[in-house]
C-alpha positions in Angstrom: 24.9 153.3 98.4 28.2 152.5 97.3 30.6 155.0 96.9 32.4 155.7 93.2 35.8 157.4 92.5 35.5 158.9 89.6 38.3 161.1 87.0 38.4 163.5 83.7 41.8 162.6 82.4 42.5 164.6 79.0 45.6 163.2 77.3 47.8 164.1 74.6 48.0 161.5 72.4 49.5 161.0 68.6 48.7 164.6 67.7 45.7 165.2 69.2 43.8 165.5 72.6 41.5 162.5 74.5 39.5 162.8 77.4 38.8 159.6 79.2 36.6 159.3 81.9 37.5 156.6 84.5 35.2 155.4 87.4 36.4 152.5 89.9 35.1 151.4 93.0 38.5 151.7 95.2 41.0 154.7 94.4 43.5 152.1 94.3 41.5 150.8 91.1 40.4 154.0 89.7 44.3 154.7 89.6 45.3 151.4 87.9 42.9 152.5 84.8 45.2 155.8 84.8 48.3 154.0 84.9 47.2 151.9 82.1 46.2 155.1 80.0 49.6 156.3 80.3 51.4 153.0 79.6 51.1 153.6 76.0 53.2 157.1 76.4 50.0 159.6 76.5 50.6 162.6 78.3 48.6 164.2 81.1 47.5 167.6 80.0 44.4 167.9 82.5 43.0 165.7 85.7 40.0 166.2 87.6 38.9 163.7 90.9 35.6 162.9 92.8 33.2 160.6 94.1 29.9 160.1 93.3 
């Protein structure tokens, strides 16, 4: 079975609160999808990690 990383990222984002949930199979991608999120100037207001 392949292995998933998975993340609950809530941001803060033109007035109000999103919660994305990202799932990659490397970290390494999983954490590009983050980066991208926060390109537009959201702000990280909760982060939770695991595999699946």
């Amino acid at each position: 079975m392949v292995k998933k990383y998975c993340a609950e990222i809530e941001v803060y984002e033109d007035d109000e609160y999103i919660t994305y949930y990202v799932t990659g199979i490397t970290k390494a991608m999983r954490d590009k999808a983050i980066d991208r999120l926060l390109e537009d100037g959201a702000i990280i207001n909760f982060e939770n990690y695991w595999t699946e």
